[in-house]
N, C-alpha and C positions, 0 to 999 in steps of 0.2 A: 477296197472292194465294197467296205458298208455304203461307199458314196454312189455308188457306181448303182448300187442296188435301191438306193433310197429316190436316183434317179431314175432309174424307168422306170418306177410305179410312180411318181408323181407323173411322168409324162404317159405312162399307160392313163392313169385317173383323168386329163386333160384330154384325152384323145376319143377315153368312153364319153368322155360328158358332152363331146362336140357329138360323136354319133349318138345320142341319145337324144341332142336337142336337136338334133337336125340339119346342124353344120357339114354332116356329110348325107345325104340322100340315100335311099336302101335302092341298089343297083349300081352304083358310080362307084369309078374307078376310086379307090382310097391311093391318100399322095404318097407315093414309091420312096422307099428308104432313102436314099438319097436325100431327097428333099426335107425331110423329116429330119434327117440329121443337121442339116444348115440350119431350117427352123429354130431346133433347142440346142443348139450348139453343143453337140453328144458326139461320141463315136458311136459308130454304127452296130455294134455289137449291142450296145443301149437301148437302140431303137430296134433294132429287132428282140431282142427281149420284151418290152412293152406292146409292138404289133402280135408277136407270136398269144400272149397273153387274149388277147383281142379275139386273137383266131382260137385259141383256147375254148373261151367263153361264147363261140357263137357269133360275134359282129362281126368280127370278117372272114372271108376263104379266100386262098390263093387258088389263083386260076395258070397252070401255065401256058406260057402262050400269051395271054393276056396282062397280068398283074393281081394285085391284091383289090376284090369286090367287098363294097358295104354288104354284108345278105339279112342283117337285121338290129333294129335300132330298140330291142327289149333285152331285158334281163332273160338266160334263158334257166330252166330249173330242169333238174336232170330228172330220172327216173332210174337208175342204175343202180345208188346206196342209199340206205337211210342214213340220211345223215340229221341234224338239228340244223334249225336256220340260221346259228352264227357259225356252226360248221359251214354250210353251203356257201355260206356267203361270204367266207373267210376275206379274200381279196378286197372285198368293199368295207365303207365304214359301217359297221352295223352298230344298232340300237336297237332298244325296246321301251315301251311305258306301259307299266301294269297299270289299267284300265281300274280294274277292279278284281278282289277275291272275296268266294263264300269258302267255306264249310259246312259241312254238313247241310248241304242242298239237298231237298225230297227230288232223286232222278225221276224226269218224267218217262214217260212209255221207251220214247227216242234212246233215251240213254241206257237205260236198262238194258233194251237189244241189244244195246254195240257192243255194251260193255258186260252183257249177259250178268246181271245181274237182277235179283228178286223184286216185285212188286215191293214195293216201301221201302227200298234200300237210299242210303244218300251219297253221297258225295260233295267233293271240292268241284269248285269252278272258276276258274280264272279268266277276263279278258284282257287281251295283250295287243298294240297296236307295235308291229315293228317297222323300223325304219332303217333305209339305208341312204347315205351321203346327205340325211338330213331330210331325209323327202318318204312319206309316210306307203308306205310300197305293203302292205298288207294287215289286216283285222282277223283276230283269231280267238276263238273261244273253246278253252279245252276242258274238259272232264277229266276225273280220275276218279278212282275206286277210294272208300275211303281208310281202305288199309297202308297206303302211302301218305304219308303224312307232310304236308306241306303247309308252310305258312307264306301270309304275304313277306314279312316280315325277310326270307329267304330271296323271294321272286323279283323284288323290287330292282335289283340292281338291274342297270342301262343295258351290261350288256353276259346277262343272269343266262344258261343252256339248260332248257328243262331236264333233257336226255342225261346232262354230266348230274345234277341232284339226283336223278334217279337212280344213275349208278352209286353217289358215294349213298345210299339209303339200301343198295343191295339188289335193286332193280334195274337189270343191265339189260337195256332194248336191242331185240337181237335182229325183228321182221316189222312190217306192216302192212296191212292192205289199205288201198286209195282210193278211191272213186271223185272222178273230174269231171266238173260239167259248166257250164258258160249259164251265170244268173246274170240279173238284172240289180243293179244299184239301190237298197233301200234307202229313205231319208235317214238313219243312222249311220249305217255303215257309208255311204258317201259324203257323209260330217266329218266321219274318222280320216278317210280315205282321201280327202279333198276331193272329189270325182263329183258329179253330176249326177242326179237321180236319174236312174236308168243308162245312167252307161252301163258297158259290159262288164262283167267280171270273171275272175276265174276261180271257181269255188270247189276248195278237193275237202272231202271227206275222208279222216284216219283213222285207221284203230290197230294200237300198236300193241305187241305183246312183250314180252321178257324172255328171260332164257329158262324161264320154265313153265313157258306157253301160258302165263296168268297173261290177262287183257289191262293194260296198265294205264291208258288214255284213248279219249276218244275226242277226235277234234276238229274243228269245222273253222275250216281257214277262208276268208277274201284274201285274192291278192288282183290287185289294181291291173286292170287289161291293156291299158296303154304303156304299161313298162315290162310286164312277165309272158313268159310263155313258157311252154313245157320241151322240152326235150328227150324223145326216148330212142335206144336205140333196140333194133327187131333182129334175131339171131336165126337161121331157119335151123329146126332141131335133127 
């Protein structure tokens, strides 16, 4: 059964990286199980394991009637749980590289607001570029209050969840609010990003609290426009 399983995620991972590079066209028919099972020489329960994943995540939908359509060659990001980004991204390989950490940084105006904290107050700041399957998929710079205590020292690991320190230090995030808006590439951030100066990007703004509504991060993320997009779903009340 571990084989069985170890095989449809490598041929799931084989199948994202063809729609991602463009081996499959967003609109075109994706090749029907069948065929897909003669390919990697699987049973078919295998490959639908791996396509279902697919359809999971956003790149494919099944149409009946039709067959299974490419509908989009990004990574997509939900809106439904907070989750951390090796939470969300569990199924992928995910990384990180701590950039840099302060302490005790003088917050400026910006920060202060998010994080309602006093004229002259400081904080930690950390930048973090994370990556998945090796390919640098977002730049992040986050704030905290300086009553949580962090060192680089913690953060550095590859593949480090801010969210899990917070909880083993007693700070268990429970909400967030987001704000998402489409910037433009600076020459840094598109150094980090590999992107082009002035490509798009997709830039959310967080400020997350605890389970007892203290304000524990404030964070200002890039993630790379030609691989992510958002996903939400709308409920009528």
């Amino acid at each position: 059964m571990r084989e069985n399983n170890v095989k449809y995620l490598a041929i799931y991972e084989e199948l994202k990286q063809g729609i991602i590079n463009g081996n499959y066209s967003v609109g075109s028919l994706f090749p029907a199980e069948p065929d897909l099972q003669k390919r990697f020489n699987v049973s078919r329960i295998t490959v639908r394991h791996a396509v279902k994943l697919l359809v999971d995540e956003g790149y494919l939908q099944r149409i009946h009637g039709i067959g299974t359509i490419v509908i989009s060659n990004k990574e997509s990001l939900q809106l439904q749980t907070l989750l951390s980004f090796s939470e969300e991204n569990g199924a992928n390989n995910v990384s990180s590289t701590l950039i840099d950490f302060e302490k005790n940084v003088p917050a400026d105006t910006m920060v202060c607001s998010q994080l309602d904290l006093p004229t002259g107050a400081v904080v930690s700041k950390q930048d973090r570029l994370r990556w998945i399957d090796n390919a640098p998929i977002s730049f992040q710079r986050v704030y905290c209050p300086s009553f949580i205590d962090l060192s680089a020292e913690e953060l550095k690991a590859p593949d480090v969840s801010l969210y899990h320190l917070f909880r083993k230090k007693g700070f268990v995030v429970t909400n967030a609010n987001e704000t998402i808006e489409s910037v433009i590439a600076d020459k840094k951030v598109s150094g980090y990003l590999r992107v082009n100066e002035s490509d798009p990007l997709l830039y959310v703004q967080r400020v997350t609290r605890d389970q007892r509504g203290r304000l524990v991060e404030y964070a200002q993320i890039f993630y790379r426009g030609d691989r992510y997009r958002y996903n939400v779903q709308l409920q009528v009340p």
